[in-house]
N, C-alpha and C positions, 0 to 999 in steps of 0.2 A: 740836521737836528736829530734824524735818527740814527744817527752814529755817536752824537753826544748824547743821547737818553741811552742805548746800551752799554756806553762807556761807565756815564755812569752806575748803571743796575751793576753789570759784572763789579765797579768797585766797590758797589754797597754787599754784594753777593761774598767777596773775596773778605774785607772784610768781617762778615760775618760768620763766615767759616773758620776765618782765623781768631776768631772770640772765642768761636765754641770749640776748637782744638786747646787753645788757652783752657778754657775749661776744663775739658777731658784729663790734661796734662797734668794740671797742678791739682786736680782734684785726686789724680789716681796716684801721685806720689806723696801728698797727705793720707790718705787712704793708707798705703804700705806703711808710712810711718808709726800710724797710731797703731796700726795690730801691730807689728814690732815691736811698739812699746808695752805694748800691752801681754804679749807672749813673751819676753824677755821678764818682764817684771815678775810675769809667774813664776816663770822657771825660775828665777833668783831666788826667790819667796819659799816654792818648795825646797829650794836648797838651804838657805836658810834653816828651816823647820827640821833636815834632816842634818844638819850640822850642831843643832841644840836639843836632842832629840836625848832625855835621860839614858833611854836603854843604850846600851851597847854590845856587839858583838865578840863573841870569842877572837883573841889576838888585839883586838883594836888597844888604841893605846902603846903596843909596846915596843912601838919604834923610833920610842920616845929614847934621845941621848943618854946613858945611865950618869947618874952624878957620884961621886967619890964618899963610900962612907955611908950610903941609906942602910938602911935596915929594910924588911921587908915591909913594914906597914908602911914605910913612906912611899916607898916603890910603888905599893899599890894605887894609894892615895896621889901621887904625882900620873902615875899612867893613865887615870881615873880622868885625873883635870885634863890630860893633854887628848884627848879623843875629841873634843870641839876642833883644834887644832889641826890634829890628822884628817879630817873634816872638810874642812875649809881647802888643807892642798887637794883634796882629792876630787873639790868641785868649783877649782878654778876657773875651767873655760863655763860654766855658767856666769860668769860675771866679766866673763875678757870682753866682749863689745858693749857693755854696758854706758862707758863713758862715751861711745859715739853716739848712743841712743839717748842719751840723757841731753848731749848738746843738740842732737837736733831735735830734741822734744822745745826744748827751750826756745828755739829759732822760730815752729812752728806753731809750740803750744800757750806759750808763755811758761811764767814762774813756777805755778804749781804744780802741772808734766815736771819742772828739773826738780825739785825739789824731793820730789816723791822719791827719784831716783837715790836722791843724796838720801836717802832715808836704808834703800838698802845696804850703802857700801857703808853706813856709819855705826849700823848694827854688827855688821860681819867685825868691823875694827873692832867696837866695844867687846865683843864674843871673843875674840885674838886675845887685848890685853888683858882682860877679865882674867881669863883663862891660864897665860904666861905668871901672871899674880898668885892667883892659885896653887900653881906648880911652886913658886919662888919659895912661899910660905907656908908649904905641905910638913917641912922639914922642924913648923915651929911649933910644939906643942904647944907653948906659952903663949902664943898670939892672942893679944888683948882684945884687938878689935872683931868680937863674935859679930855684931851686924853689918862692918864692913864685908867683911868674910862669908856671910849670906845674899848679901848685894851681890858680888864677883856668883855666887851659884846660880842664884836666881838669873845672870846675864846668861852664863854658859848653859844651864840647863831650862829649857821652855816648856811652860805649862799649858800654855794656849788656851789664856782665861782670859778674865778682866783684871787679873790680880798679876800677868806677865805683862810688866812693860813694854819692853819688847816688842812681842808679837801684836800687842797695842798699837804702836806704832808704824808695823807694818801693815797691819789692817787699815787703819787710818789714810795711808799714804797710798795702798794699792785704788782705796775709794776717793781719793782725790784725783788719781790718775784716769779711773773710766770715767768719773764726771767730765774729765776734759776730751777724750780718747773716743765714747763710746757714739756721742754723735756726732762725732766724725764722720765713723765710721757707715752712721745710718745717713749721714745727707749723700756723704760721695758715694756708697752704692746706688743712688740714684738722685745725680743732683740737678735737675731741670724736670718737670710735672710730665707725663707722657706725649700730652698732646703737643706742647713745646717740641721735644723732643723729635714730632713725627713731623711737623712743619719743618725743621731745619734741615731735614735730612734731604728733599730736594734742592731745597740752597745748596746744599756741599753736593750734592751730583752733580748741579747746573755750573756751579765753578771750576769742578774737576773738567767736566766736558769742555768748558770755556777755555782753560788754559791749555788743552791740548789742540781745539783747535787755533788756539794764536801762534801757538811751538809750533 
């Protein structure tokens, strides 16, 4: 009888060691994921901001393809649009793991983690074709459509109000993201109450010792 009560305790022991590793486990690679997404998002976000950023620096722009036939005011006006552009190449690996991060936000977080994501890489495009538009119809003096043609600036150039789209919707989406992210982050750094915690931990001595002395 008393080799059937230890047998049992060591499997209730084993067990329950094996719960609370389950625990530690998936709690600490949820843990990594949300600050990944959460420090990815930023970095994106600051890129972003410095990719729509009106001012520009001496040279930018002008490694732009020349086209046949500008003049120089269009020269200007076309190197002008394409500096979002130069931009964008120049801060690519901010956004290269993005889509791994986005799918396992979705896996772990649900809908609103991927979405968020979809929010950075759908501005960067909007800013791309915006911009390409720009350049296409720099050469038309006569271009009819003056508020299209403020729409395409306003994408490319950010103002970082209530009145840029935009960056609206990156704020929008980055506070969607901690809503789901950030108590995550606060339950797995500490996900069982102390004293829980201080009771288990002769459990897992007593199983460890256990299985060494069955080995």
């Amino acid at each position: 009888m008393s080799a059937w009560l230890q047998g049992g305790t060591l499997l209730v022991s084993v067990m329950t060691a094996l719960w609370w590793w389950r625990v530690q486990h998936v709690g600490k690679r949820r843990f990594e994921i949300a600050e990944e997404a959460l420090v990815s998002f930023a970095l994106a976000k600051d890129a972003l901001e410095y990719i729509r950023s009106p001012g520009s620096f001496s040279g930018e722009g002008e490694k732009r393809p020349r086209q046949d036939g500008e003049t120089e005011g269009q020269r200007n006006r076309r190197d002008a649009y394409f500096v979002p552009i130069e931009r964008i190449n120049k801060t690519v690996e901010k956004f290269a793991g993005l889509r791994k991060t986005q799918i396992l936000c979705k896996h772990h977080f649900g809908q609103d983690a991927y979405d968020a994501f979809g929010v950075l890489l759908d501005v960067r495009h909007i800013v791309s074709v915006s911009a390409a538009m720009l350049i296409e119809i720099a050469g038309e003096l006569d271009f009819a459509d003056k508020d299209l043609r403020r729409e395409w600036e306003a994408d490319i150039w950010g103002r970082k109000n209530e009145k840029d789209l935009l960056y609206t919707r990156l704020v929008e989406a980055e506070s969607k993201l901690e809503m789901v992210c950030k108590p995550v982050l606060r339950h797995w750094a500490n996900p069982l109450p102390m004293w829980l915690v201080k009771r288990l931990e002769p459990v897992t001595e007593r199983v460890a010792r256990s299985i060494t002395t069955y080995l």
